[in-house]
C-alpha positions as protocol buffer text, in pm:
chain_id: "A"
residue {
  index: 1
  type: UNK
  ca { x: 2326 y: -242 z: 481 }
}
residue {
  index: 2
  type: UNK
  ca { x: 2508 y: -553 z: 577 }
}
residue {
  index: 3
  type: UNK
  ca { x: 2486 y: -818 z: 292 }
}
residue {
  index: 4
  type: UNK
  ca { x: 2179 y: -1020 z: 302 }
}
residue {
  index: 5
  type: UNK
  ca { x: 2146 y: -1373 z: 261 }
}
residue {
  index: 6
  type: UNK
  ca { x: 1882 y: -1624 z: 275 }
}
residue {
  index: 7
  type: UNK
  ca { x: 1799 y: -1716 z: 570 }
}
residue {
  index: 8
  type: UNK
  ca { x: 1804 y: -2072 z: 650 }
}
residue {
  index: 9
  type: UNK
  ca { x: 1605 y: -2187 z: 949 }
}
residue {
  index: 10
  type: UNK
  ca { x: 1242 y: -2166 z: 913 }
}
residue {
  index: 11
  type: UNK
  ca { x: 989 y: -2152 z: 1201 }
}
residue {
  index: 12
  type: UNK
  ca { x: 721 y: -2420 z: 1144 }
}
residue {
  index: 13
  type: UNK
  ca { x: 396 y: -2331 z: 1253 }
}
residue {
  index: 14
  type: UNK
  ca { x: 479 y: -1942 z: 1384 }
}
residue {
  index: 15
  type: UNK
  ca { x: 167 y: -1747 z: 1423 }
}
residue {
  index: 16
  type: UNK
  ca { x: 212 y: -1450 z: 1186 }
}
residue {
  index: 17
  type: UNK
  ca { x: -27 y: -1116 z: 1177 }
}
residue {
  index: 18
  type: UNK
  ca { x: -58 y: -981 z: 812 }
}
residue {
  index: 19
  type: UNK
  ca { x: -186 y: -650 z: 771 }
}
residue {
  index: 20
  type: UNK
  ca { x: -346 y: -503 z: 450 }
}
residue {
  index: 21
  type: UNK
  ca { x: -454 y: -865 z: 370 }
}
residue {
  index: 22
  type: UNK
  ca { x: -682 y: -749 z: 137 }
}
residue {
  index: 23
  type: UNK
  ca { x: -456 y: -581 z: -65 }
}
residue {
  index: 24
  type: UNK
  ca { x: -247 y: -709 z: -392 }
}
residue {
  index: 25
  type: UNK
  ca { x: 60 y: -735 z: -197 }
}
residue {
  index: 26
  type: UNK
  ca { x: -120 y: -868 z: 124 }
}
residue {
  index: 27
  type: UNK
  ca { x: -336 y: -1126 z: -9 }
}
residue {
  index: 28
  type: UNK
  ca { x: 3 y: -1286 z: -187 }
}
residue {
  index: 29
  type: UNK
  ca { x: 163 y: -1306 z: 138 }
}
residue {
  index: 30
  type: UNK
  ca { x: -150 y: -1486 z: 311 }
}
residue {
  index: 31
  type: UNK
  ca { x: -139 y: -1761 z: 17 }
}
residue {
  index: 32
  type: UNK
  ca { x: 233 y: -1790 z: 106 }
}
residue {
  index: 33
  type: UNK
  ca { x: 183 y: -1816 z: 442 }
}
residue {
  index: 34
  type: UNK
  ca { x: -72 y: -2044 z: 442 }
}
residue {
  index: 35
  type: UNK
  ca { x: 87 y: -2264 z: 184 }
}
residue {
  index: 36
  type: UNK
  ca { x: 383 y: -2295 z: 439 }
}
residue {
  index: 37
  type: UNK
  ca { x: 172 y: -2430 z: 745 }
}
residue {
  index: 38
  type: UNK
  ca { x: 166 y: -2074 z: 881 }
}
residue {
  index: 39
  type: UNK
  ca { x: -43 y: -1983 z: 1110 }
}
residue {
  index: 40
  type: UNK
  ca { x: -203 y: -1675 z: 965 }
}
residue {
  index: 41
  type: UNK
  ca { x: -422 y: -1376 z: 1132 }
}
residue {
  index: 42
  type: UNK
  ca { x: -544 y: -1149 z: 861 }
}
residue {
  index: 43
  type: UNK
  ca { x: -586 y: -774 z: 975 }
}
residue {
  index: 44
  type: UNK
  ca { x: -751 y: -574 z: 728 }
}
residue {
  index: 45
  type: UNK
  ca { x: -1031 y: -268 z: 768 }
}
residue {
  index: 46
  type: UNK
  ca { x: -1317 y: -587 z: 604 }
}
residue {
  index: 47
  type: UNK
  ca { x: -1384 y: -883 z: 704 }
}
residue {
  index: 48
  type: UNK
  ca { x: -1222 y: -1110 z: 469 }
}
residue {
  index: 49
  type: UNK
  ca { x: -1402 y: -1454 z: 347 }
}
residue {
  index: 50
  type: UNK
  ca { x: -1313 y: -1750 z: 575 }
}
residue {
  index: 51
  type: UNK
  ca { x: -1010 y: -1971 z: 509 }
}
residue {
  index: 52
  type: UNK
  ca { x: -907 y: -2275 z: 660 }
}
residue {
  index: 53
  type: UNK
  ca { x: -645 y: -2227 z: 864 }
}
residue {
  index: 54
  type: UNK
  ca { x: -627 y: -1861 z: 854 }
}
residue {
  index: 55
  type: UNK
  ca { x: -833 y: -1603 z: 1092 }
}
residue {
  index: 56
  type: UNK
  ca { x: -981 y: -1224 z: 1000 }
}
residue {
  index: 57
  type: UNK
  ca { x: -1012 y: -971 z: 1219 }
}
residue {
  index: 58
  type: UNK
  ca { x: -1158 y: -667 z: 1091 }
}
residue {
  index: 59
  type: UNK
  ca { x: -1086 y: -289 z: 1171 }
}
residue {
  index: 60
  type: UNK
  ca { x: -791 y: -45 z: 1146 }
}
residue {
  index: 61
  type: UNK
  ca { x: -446 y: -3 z: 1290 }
}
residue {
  index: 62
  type: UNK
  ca { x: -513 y: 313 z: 1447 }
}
residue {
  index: 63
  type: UNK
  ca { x: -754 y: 127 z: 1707 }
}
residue {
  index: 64
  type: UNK
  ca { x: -481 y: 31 z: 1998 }
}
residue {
  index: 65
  type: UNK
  ca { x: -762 y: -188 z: 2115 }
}
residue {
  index: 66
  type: UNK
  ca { x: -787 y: -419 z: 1804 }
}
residue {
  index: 67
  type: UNK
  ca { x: -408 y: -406 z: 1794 }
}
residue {
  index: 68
  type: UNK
  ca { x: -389 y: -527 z: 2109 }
}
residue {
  index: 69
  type: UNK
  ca { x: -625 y: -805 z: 2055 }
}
residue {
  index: 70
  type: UNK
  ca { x: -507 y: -914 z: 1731 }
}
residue {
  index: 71
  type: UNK
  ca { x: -140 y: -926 z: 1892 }
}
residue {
  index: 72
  type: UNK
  ca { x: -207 y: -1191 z: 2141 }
}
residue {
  index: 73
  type: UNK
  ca { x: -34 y: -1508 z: 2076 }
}
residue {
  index: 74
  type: UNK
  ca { x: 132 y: -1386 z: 1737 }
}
residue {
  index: 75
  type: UNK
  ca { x: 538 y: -1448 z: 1652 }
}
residue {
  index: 76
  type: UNK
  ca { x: 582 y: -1190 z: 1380 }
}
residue {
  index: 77
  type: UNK
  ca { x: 405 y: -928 z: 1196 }
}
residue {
  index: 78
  type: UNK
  ca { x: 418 y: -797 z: 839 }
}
residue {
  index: 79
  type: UNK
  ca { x: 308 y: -394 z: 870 }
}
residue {
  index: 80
  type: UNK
  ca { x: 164 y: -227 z: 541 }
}
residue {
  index: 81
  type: UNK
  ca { x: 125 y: 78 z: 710 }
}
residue {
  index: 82
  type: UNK
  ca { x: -178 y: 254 z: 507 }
}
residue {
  index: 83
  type: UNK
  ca { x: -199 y: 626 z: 582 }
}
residue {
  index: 84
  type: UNK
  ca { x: 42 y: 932 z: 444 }
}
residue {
  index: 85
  type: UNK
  ca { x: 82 y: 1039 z: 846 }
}
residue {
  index: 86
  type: UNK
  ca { x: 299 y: 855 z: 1109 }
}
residue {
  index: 87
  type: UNK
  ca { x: 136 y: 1022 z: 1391 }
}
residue {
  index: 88
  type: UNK
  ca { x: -129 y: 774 z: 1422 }
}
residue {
  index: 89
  type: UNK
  ca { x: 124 y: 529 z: 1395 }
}
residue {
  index: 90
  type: UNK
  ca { x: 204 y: 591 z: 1744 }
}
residue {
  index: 91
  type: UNK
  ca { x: -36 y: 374 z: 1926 }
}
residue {
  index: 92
  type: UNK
  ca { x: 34 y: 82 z: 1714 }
}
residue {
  index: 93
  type: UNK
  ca { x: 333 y: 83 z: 1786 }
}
residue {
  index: 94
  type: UNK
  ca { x: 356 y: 133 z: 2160 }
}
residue {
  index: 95
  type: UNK
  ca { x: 103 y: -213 z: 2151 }
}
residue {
  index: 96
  type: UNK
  ca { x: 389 y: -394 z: 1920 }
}
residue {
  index: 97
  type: UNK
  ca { x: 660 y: -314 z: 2168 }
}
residue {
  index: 98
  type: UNK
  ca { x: 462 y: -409 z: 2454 }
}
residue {
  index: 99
  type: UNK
  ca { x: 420 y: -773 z: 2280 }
}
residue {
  index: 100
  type: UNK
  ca { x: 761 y: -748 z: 2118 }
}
residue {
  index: 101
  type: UNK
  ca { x: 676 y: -997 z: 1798 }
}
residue {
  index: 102
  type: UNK
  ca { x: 968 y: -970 z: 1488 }
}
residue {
  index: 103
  type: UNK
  ca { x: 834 y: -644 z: 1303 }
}
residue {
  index: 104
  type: UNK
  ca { x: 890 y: -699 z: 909 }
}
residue {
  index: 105
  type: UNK
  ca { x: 792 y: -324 z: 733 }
}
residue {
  index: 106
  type: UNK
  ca { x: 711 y: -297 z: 388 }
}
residue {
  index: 107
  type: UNK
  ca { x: 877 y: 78 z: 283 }
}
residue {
  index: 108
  type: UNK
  ca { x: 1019 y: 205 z: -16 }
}
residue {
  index: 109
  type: UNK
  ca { x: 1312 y: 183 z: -223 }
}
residue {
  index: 110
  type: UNK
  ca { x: 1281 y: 542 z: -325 }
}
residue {
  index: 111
  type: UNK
  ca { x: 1402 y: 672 z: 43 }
}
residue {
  index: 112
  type: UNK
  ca { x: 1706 y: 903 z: 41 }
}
residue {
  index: 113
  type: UNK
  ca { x: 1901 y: 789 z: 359 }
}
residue {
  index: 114
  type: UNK
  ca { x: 2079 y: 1104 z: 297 }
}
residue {
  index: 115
  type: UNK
  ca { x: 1814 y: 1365 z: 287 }
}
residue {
  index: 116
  type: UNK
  ca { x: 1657 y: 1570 z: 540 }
}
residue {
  index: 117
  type: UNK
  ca { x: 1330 y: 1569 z: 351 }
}
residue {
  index: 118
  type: UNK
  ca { x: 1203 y: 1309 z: 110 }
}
residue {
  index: 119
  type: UNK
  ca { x: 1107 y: 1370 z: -209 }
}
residue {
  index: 120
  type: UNK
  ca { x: 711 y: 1362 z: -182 }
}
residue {
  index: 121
  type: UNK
  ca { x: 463 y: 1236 z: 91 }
}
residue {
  index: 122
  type: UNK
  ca { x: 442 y: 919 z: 29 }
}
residue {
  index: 123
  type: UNK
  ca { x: 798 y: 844 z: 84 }
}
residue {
  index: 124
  type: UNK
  ca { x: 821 y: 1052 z: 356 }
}
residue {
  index: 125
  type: UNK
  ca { x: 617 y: 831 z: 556 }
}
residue {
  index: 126
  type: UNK
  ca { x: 826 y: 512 z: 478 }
}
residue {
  index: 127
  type: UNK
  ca { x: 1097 y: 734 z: 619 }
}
residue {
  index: 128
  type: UNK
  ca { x: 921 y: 849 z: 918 }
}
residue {
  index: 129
  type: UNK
  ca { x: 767 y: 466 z: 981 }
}
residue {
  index: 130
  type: UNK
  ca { x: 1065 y: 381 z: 961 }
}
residue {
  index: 131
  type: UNK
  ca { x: 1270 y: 598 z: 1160 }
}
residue {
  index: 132
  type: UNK
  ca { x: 910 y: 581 z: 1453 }
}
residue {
  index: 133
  type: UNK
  ca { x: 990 y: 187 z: 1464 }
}
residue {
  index: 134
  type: UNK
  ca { x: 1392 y: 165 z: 1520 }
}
residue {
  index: 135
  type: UNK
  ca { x: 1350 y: 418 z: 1811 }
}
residue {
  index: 136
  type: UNK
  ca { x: 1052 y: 202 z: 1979 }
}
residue {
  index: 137
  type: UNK
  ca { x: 1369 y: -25 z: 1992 }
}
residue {
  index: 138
  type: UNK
  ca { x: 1151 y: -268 z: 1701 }
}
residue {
  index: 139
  type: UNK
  ca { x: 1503 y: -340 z: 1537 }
}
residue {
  index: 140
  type: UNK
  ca { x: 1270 y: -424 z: 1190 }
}
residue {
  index: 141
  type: UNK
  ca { x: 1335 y: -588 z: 895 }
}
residue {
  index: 142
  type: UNK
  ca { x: 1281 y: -332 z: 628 }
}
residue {
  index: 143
  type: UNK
  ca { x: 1187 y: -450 z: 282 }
}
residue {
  index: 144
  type: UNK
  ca { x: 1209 y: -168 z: 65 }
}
residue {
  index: 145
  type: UNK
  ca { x: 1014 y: -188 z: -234 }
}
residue {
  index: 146
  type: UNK
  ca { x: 1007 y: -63 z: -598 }
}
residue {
  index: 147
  type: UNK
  ca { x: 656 y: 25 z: -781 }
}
residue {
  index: 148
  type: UNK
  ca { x: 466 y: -232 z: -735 }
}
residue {
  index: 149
  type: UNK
  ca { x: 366 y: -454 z: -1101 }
}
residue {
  index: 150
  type: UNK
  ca { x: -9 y: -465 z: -939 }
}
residue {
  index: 151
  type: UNK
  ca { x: 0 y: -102 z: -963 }
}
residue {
  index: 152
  type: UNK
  ca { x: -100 y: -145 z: -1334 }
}
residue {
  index: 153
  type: UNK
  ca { x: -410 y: -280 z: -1233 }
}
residue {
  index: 154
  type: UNK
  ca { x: -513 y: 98 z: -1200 }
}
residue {
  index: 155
  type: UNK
  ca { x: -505 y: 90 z: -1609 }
}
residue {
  index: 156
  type: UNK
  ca { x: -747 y: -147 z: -1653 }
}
residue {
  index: 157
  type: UNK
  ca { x: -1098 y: 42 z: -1720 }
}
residue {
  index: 158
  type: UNK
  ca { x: -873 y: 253 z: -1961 }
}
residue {
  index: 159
  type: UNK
  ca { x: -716 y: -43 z: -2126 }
}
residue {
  index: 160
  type: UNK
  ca { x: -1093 y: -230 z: -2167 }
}
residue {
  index: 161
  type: UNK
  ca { x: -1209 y: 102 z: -2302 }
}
residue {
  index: 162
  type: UNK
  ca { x: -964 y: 138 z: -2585 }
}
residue {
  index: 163
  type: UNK
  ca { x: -565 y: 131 z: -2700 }
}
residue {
  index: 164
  type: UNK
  ca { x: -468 y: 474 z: -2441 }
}
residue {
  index: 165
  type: UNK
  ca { x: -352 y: 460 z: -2122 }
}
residue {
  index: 166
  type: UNK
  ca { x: -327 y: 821 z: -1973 }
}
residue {
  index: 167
  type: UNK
  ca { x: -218 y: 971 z: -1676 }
}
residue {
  index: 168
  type: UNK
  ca { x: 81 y: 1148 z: -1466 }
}
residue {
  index: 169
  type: UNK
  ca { x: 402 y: 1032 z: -1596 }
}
residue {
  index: 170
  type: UNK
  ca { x: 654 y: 948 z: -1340 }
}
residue {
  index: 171
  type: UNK
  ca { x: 1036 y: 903 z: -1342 }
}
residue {
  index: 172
  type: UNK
  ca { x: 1125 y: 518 z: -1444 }
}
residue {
  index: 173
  type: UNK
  ca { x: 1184 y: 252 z: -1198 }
}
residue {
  index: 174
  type: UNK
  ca { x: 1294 y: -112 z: -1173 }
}
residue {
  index: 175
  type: UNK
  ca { x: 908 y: -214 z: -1077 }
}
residue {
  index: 176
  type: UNK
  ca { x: 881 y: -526 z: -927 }
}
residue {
  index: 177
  type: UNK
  ca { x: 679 y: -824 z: -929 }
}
residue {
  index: 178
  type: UNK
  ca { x: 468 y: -803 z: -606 }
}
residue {
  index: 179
  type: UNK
  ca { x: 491 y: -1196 z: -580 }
}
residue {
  index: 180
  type: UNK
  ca { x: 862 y: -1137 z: -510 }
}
residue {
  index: 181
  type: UNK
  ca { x: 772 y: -946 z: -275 }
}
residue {
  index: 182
  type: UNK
  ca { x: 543 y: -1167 z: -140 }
}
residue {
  index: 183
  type: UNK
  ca { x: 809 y: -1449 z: -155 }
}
residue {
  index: 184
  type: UNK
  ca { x: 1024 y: -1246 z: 12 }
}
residue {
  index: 185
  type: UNK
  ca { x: 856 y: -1106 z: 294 }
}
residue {
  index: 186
  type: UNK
  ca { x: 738 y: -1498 z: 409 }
}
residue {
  index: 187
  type: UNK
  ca { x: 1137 y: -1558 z: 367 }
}
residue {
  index: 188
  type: UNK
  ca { x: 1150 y: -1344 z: 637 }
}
residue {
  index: 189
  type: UNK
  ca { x: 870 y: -1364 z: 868 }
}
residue {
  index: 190
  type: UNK
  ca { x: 940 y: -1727 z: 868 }
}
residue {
  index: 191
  type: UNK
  ca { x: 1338 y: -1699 z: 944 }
}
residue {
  index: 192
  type: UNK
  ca { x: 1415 y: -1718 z: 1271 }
}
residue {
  index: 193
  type: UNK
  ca { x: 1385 y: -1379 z: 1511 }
}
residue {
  index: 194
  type: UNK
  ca { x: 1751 y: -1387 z: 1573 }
}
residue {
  index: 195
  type: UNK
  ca { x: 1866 y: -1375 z: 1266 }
}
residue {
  index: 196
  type: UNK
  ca { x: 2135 y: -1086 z: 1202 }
}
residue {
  index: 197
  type: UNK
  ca { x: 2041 y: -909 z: 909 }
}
residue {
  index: 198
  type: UNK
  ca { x: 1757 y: -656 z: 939 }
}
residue {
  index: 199
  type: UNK
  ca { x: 1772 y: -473 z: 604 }
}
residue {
  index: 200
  type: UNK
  ca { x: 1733 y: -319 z: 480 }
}
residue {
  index: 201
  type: UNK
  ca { x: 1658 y: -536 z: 190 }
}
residue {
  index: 202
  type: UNK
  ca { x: 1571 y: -334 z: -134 }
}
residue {
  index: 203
  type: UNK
  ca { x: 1317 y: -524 z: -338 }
}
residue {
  index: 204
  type: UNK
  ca { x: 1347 y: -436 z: -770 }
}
residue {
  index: 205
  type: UNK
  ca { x: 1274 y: -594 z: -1074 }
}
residue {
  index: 206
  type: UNK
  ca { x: 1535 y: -712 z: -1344 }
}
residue {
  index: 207
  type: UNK
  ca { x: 1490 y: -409 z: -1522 }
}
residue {
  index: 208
  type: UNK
  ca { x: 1419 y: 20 z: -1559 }
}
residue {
  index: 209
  type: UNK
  ca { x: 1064 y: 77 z: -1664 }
}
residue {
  index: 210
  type: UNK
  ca { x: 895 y: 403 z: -1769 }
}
residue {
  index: 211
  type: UNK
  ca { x: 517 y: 356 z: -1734 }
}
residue {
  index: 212
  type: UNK
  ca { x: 491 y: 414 z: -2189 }
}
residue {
  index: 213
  type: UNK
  ca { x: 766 y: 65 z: -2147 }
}
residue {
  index: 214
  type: UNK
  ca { x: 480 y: -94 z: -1876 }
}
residue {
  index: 215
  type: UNK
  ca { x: 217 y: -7 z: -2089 }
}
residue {
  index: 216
  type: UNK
  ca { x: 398 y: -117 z: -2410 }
}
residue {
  index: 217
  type: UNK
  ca { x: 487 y: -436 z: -2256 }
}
residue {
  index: 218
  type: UNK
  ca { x: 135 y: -465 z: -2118 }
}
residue {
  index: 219
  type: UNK
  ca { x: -20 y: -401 z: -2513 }
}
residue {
  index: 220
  type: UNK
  ca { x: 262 y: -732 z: -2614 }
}
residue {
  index: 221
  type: UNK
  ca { x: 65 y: -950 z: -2360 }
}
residue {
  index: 222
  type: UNK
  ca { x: -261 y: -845 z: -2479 }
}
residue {
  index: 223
  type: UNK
  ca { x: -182 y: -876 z: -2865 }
}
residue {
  index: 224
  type: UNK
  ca { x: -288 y: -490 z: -2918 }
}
residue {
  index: 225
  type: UNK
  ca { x: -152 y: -164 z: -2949 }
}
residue {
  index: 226
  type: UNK
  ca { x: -141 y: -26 z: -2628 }
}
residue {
  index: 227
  type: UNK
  ca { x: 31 y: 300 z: -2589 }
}
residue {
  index: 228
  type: UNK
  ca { x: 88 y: 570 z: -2287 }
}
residue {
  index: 229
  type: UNK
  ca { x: 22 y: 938 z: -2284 }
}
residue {
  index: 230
  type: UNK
  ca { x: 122 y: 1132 z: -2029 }
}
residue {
  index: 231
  type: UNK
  ca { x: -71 y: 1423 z: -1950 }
}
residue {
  index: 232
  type: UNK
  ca { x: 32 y: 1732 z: -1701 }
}
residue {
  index: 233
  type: UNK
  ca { x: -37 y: 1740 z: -1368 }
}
residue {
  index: 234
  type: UNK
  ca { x: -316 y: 1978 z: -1343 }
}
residue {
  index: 235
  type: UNK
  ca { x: -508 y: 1743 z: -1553 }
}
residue {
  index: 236
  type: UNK
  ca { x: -418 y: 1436 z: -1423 }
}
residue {
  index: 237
  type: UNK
  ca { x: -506 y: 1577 z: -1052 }
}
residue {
  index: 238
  type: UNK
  ca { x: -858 y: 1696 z: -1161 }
}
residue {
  index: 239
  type: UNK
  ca { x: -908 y: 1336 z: -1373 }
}
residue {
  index: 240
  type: UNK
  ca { x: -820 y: 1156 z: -991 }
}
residue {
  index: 241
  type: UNK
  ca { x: -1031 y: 1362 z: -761 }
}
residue {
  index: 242
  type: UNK
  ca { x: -1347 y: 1355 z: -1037 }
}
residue {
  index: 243
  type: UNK
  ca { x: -1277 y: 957 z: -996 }
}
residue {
  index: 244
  type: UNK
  ca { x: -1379 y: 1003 z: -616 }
}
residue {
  index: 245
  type: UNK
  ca { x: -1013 y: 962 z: -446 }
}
residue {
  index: 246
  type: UNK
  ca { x: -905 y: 1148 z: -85 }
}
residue {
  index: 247
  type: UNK
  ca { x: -787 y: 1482 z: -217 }
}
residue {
  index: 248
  type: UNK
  ca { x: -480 y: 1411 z: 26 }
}
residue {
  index: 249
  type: UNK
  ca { x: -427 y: 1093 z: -191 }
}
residue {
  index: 250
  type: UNK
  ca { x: -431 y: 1257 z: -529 }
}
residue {
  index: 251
  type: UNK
  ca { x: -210 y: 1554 z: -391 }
}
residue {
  index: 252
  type: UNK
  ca { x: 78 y: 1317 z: -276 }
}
residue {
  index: 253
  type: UNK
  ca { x: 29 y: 1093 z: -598 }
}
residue {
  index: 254
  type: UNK
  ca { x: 61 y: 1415 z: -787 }
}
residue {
  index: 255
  type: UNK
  ca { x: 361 y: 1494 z: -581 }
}
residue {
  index: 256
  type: UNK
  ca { x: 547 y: 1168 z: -634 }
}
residue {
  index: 257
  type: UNK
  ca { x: 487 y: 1202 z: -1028 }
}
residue {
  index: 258
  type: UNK
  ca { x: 661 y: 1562 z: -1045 }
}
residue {
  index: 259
  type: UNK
  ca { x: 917 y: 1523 z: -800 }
}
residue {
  index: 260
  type: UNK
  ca { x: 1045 y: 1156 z: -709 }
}
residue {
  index: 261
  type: UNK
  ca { x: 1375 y: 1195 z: -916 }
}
residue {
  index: 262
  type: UNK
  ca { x: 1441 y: 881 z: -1094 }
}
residue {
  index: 263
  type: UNK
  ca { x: 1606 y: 559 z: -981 }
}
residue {
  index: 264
  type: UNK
  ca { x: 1876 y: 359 z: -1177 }
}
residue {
  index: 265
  type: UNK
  ca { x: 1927 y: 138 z: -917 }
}
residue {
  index: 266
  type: UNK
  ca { x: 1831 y: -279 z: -975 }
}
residue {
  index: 267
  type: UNK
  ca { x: 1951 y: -525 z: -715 }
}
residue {
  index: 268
  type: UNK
  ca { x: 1954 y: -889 z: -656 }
}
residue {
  index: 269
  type: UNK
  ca { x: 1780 y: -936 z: -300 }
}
residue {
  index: 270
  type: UNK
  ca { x: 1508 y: -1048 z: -409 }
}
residue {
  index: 271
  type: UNK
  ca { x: 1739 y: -1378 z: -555 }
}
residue {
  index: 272
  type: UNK
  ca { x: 1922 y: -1370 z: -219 }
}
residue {
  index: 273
  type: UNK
  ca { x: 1618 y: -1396 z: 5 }
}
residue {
  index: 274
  type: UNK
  ca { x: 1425 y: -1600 z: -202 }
}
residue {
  index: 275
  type: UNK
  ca { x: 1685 y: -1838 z: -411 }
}
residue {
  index: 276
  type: UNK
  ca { x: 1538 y: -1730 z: -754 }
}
residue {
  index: 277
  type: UNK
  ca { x: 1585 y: -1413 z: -977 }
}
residue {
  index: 278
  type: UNK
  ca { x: 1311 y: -1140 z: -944 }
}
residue {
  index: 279
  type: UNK
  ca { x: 1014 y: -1162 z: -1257 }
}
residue {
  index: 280
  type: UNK
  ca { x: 999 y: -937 z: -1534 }
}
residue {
  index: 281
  type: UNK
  ca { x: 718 y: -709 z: -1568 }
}
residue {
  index: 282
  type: UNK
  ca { x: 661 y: -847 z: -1925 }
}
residue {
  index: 283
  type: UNK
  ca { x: 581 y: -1165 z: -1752 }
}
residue {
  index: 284
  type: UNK
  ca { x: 330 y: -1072 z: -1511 }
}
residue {
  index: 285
  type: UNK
  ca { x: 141 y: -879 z: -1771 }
}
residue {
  index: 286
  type: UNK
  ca { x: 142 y: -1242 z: -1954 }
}
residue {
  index: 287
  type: UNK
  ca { x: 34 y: -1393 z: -1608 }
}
residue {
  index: 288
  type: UNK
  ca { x: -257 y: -1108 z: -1545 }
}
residue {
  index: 289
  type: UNK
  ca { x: -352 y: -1042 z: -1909 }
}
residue {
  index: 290
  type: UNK
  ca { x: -732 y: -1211 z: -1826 }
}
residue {
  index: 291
  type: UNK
  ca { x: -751 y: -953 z: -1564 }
}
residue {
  index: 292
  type: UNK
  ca { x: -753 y: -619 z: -1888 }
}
residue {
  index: 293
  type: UNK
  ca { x: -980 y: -867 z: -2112 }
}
């Protein structure tokens, strides 16, 4: 990628589309936005609860209709895309290059540029979203993202229930602060749509994390002893689908734990986008601790 810098020239009152803006990552970007004087349209499969300033259209991206509608009059859109298929991508994004608005995709930093395959499903569909919106012509800015700190969230009945977090262990990763992200992706929605540089940006933390060092760090936060077991995959996949997730889910969660090889790679694009160094897990637990009370 070329080397990315922050963009200077912001675009005061830009209508900007937000997709998953229910989610952990999406509803940071909505606060962001709307702290900025955005104009913000919120797609997301519920209606969200009104918000001055910011509008909420309900229903999913695989409806070319909706998409359609909830194009009109927007200037850029931030695309969580939300299934492990890009076929149904299709449609969305013949409607987003029929309105042409700047296209910023969240993906992930765990794609192999250099690989015919990725490693699991669930980064072969960053890889295929990808690949589906630079040959639409898109030219997107890809943010590529590490794990996600919100992803601990997921511990939390175990972590109110006692000192043992359990579950699939997975190779260790610089996980990142999803307000980062956040900060980062209204960086560049809000840039102007000529600027140069589109990624893509690859979005860490400060440091490599196994999920016993998340957990650990997540147990110095709370004041107790928490502690991570890992537990093999025939286990963990039974423990997931008895919980009441999409069988296709657990599978490619399964598959991501056993075969996403691990990444030693930390970068600083999240200071060069945003003008400030990227958070350290151990202080988001700090900042989220309430949340595992």
């Amino acid at each position: 990628m070329s080397n990315p810098t922050r963009p200077a020239s912001a675009r005061h009152g830009s209508s900007i589309l937000v997709t998953g803006a229910t989610g952990n990552l999406g509803r940071e970007v909505v606060d962001r936005l709307q702290a900025r004087g955005s104009r913000v349209r919120c797609l997301a499969r519920r209606q969200m609860d009104p918000r001055p300033g910011v509008e909420s259209v309900a229903g999913d991206l695989t409806d070319p209709a909706l998409v359609r509608s909830a194009l009109v009059g927007v200037d850029a859109v931030f695309l969580i895309w939300p299934l492990l298929d890009s076929a149904p991508a299709h449609d969305l994004v013949a409607e987003l290059t029929a309105t042409a608005p700047r296209v910023v995709y969240l993906s992930s930093t765990a794609i192999d540029d250099e690989a015919a395959r990725q490693s699991d499903p669930i980064v072969q569909v960053h890889a295929d979203m990808e690949a589906l919106l630079h040959d639409a012509g898109l030219r997107p800015v890809v943010l590529r993202s590490d794990t996600l700190a919100s992803n601990a969230r997921g511990w939390a009945a175990q972590v109110r229930a006692g000192d043992v977090v359990t579950g699939p262990d997975i190779a260790r990763t610089a996980v990142v602060d999803e307000r980062d992200v956040a900060d980062a992706a209204v960086t560049v929605l809000r840039a102007h749509h000529d600027h140069p540089d589109h990624g893509p940006y690859v979005l860490t933390g400060p440091e490599l994390l196994s999920r016993a060092d998340q957990v650990g760090r997540l147990g110095a936060a709370l004041q107790r002893p928490l502690r991570f077991e890992a537990v093999a995959a025939d286990l963990a996949r039974s423990r997931m689908l008895a919980d009441g997730r999409p069988e296709r889910l657990v599978e490619a969660l399964i598959a991501a734990s056993v075969c996403r090889p691990e990444s030693n790679r930390v970068t600083d694009h999240v200071e060069r986008l945003t003008g400030r160094a990227a958070g350290t897990f151990a202080r988001w637990a700090v900042d989220h601790a309430a949340e595992f009370g």
